[in-house]
C-alpha atoms as a printed R data frame, in Angstrom:
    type eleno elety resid chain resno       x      y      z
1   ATOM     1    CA   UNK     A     1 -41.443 34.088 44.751
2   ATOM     2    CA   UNK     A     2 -41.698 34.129 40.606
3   ATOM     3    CA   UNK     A     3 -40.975 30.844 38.979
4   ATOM     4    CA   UNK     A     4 -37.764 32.221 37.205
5   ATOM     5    CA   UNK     A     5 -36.219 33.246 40.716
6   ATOM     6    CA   UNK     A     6 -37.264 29.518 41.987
7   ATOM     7    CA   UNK     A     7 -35.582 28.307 38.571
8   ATOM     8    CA   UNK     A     8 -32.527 30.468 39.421
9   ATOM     9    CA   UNK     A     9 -32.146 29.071 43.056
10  ATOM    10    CA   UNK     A    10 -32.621 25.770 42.151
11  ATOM    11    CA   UNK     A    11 -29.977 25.737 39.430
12  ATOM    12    CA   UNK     A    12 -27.060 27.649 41.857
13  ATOM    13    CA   UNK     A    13 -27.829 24.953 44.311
14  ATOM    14    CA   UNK     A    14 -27.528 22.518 41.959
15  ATOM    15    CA   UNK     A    15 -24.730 24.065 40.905
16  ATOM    16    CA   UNK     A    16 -22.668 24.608 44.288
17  ATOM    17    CA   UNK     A    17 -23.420 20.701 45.337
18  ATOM    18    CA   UNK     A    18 -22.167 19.541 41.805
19  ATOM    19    CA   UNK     A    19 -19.169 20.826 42.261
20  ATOM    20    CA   UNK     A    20 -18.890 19.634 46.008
21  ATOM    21    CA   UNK     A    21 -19.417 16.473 44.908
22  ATOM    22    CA   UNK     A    22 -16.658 16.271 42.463
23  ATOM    23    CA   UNK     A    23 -13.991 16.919 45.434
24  ATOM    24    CA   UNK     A    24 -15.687 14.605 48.242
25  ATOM    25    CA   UNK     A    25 -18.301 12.393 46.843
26  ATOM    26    CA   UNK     A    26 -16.779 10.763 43.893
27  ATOM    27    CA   UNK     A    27 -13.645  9.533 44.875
28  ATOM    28    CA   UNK     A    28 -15.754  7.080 48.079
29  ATOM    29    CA   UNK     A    29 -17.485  5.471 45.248
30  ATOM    30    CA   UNK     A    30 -17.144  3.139 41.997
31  ATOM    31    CA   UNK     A    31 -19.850  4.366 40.036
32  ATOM    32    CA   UNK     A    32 -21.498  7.435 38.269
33  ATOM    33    CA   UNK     A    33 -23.153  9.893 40.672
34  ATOM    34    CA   UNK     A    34 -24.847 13.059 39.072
35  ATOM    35    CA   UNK     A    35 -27.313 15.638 41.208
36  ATOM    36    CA   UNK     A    36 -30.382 15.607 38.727
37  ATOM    37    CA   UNK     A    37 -32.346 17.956 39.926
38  ATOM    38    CA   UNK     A    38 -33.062 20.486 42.800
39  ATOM    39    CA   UNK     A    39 -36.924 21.570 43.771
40  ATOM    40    CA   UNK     A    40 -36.605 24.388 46.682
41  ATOM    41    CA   UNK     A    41 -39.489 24.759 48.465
42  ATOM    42    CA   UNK     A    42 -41.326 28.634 48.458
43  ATOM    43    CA   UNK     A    43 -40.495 29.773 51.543
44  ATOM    44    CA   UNK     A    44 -36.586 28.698 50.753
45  ATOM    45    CA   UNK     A    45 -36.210 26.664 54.127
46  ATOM    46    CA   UNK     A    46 -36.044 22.909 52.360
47  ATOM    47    CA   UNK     A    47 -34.605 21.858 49.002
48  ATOM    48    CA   UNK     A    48 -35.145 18.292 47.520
49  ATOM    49    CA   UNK     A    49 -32.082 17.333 45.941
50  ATOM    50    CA   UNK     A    50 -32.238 14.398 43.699
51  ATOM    51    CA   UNK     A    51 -29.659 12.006 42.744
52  ATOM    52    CA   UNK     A    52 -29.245  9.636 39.986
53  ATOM    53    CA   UNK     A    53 -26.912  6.615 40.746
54  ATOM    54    CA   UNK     A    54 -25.264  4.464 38.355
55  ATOM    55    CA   UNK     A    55 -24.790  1.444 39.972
56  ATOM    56    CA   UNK     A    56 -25.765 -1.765 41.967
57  ATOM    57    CA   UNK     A    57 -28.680 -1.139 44.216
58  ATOM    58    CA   UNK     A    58 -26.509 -1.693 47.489
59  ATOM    59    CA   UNK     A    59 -24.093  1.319 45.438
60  ATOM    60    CA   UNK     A    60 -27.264  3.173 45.659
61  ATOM    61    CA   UNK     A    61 -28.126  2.513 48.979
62  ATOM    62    CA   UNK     A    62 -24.312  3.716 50.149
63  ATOM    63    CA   UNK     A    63 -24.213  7.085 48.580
64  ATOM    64    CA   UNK     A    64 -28.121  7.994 49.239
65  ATOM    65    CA   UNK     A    65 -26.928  6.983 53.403
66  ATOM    66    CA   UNK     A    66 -23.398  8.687 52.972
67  ATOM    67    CA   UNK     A    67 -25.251 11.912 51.441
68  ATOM    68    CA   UNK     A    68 -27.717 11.643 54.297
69  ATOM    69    CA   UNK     A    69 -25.030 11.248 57.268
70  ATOM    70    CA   UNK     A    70 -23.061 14.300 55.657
71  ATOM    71    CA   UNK     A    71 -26.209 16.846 55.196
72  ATOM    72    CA   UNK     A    72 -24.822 19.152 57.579
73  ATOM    73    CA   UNK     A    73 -21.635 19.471 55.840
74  ATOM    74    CA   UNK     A    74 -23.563 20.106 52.524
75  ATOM    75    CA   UNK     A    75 -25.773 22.651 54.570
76  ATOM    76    CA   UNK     A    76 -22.759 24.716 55.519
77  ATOM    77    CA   UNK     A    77 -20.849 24.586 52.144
78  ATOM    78    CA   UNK     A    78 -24.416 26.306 50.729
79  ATOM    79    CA   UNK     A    79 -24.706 28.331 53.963
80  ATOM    80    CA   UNK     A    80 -20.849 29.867 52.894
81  ATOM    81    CA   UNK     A    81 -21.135 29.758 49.124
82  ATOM    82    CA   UNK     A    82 -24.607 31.449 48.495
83  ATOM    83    CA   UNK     A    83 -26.183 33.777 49.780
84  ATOM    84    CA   UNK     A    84 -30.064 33.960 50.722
85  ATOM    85    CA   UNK     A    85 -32.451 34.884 53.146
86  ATOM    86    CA   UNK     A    86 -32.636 31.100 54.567
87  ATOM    87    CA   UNK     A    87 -30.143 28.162 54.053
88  ATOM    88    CA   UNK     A    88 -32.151 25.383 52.592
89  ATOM    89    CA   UNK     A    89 -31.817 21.925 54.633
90  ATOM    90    CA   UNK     A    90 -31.202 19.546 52.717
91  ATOM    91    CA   UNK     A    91 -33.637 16.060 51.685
92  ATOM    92    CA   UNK     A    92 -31.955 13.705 49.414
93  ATOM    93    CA   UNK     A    93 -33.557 11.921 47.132
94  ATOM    94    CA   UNK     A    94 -32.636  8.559 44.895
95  ATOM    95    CA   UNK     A    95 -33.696  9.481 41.132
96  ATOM    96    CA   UNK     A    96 -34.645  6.199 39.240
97  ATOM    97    CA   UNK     A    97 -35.370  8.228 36.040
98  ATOM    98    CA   UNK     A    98 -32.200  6.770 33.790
99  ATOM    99    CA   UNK     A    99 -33.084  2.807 34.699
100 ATOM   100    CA   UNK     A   100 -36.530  3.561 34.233
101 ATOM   101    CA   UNK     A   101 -35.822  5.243 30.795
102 ATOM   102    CA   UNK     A   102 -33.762  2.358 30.248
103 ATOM   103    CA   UNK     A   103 -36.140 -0.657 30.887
104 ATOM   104    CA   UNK     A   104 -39.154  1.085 29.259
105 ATOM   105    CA   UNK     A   105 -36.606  1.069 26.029
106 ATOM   106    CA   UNK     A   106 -35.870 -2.330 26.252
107 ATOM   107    CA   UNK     A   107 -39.715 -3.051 26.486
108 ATOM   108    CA   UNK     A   108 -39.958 -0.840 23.361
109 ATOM   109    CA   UNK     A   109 -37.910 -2.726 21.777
110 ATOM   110    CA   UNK     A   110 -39.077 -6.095 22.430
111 ATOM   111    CA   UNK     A   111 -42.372 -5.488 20.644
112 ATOM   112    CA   UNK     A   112 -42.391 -7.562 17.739
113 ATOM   113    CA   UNK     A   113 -44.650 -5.170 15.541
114 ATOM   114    CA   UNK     A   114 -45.210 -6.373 11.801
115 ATOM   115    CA   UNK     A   115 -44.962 -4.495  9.374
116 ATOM   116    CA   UNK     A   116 -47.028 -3.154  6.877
117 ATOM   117    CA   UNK     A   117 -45.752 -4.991  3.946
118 ATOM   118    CA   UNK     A   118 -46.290 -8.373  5.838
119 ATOM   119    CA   UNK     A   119 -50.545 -7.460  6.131
């Protein structure tokens, strides 16, 4: 399959659980959930969905297990609301990107580098 039509499935996946989320993940939790990214597999049967978590790590921890115990209820909203050759089952994924981003900033930062005026 061309990389474009991957691109394509990916983002309507992305898409369709985005907006699932809104009506039955947020309100269970205190803290910023957003689906990052999707990476659908060739032959269309798994997608890795990554999420990012704003949070404590047990936060983290809750949604990645309340995602996981509630994969077949994901699987069927796709199954209904797109339409391909195989529904994808679903393999979440905890995306540590932003606090990554975050604490290689703050490391950044921290370097005390003189400048050239002081040599």
């Amino acid at each position: 399959m061309s990389k474009d039509r991957m691109r394509s499935v990916d983002s309507t996946i992305q898409k369709e659980l985005s907006s699932v989320f809104i009506r039955e993940v947020f309100p269970c939790f205190e803290c910023l959930i957003t689906v990052t990214g999707v990476k659908t597999s060739a032959d269309l049967r798994h997608c890795n969905v990554y999420v990012s978590v704003m949070g404590s790590d047990q936060q983290k921890e809750d949604v990645i297990r309340f995602l996981r115990d509630r994969s077949e209820e994901f699987f069927n909203h796709l199954s209904k609301r797109i339409r391909m050759k195989f529904t994808p089952v679903i393999h979440w994924h905890c995306d540590d990107t932003p606090e990554t981003a975050d604490r290689l900033s703050s490391l950044i930062d921290s370097i005390d580098i003189p400048s050239e005026d002081e040599d």
